[in-house]
C-alpha positions as CSV (number, residue, x, y, z in Angstrom):
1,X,-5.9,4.6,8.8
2,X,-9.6,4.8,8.5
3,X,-10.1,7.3,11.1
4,X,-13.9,7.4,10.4
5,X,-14.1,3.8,11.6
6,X,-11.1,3.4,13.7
7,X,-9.9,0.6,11.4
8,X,-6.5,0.1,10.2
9,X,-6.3,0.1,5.8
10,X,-3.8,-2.4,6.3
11,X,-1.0,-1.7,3.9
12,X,2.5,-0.7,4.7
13,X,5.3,0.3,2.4
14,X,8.2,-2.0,3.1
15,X,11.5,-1.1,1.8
16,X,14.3,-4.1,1.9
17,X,17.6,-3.4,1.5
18,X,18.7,-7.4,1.1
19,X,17.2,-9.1,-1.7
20,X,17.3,-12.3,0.9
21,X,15.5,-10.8,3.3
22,X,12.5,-9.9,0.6
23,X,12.6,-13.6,-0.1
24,X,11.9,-14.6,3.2
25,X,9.6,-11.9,3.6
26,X,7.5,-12.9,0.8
27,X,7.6,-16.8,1.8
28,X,6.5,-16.0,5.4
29,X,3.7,-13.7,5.1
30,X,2.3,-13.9,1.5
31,X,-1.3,-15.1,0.9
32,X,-1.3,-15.9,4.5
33,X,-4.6,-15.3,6.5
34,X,-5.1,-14.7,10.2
35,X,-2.2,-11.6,10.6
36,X,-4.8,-8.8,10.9
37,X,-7.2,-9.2,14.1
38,X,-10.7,-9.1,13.7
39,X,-10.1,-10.0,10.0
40,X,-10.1,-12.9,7.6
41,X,-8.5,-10.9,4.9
42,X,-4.8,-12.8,3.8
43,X,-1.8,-10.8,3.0
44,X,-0.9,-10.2,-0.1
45,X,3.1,-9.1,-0.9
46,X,3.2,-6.8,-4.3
47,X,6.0,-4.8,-5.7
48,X,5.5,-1.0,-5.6
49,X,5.3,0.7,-8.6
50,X,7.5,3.4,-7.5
51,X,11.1,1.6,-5.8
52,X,13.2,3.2,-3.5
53,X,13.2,5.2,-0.3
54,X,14.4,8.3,-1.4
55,X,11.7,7.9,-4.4
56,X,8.9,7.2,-1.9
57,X,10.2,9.7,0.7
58,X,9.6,12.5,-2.6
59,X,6.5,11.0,-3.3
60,X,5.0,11.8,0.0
61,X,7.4,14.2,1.7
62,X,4.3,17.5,0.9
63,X,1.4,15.1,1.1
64,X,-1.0,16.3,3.5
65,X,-2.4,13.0,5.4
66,X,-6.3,12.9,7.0
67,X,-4.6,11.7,10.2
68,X,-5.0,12.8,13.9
69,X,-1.4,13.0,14.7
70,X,2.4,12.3,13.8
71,X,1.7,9.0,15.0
72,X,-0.1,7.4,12.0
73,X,2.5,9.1,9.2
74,X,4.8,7.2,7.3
75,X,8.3,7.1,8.4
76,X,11.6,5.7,7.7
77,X,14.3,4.9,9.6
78,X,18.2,5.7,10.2
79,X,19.9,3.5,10.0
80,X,18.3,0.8,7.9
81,X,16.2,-1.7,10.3
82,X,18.2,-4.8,10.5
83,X,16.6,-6.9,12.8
84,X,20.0,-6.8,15.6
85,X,18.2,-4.9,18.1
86,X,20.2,-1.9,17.7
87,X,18.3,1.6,18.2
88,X,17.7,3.3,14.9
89,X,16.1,6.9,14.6
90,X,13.0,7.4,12.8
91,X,11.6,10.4,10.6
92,X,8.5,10.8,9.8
93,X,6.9,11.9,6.1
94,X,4.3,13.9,5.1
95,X,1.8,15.9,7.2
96,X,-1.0,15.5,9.3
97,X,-4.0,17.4,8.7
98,X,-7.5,17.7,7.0
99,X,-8.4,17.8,3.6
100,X,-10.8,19.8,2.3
101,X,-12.6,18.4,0.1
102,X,-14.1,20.7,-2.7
103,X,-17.1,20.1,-4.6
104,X,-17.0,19.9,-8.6
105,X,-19.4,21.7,-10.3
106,X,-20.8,19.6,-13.7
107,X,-21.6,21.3,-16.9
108,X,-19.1,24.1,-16.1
């Protein structure tokens, strides 16, 4: 989230656990334009380099995220998101908070 402009980045992490339903993913939304409002920007489907839940859940489990609340973290979700309907709790990764950022100092 670009909170400086109140813009979505408009990426998500997607993790399937049915190859078929990556297919049909893929087919459905790929190079397809007019999903995001107020945008002519398509959607374009790309493998992560890093695979997995537990891998990405690591990855950004201590990150520290410019965010205004839990809201806007990454989360996943228990069980596995099926599309039945049926609740599912979710967790949420990372942190919210501000990062400082700290200037470099050249020709040290």
């Amino acid at each position: 989230m670009d909170f400086k402009n109140h813009k979505s980045k408009g990426y998500a992490f997607v993790n399937f656990t049915n190859y078929r339903a990556v297919w049909r993913f893929f087919h459905s939304f790929h190079n397809k334009t007019g999903v995001f409002l107020e945008s002519s920007k398509s959607v374009m489907v790309v493998a992560a380099k890093l695979q997995g839940k537990e891998a990405q859940v690591k990855r950004f489990e201590s990150t520290i995220f410019n965010c205004e609340s839990e809201a806007f973290l990454p989360v996943w979700f228990s069980p596995a998101r099926d599309g039945s309907g049926r609740g599912v709790k979710h967790m949420t990764v990372g942190k919210c908070g501000r990062k400082t950022i700290v200037p470099s100092s050249f020709g040290k």
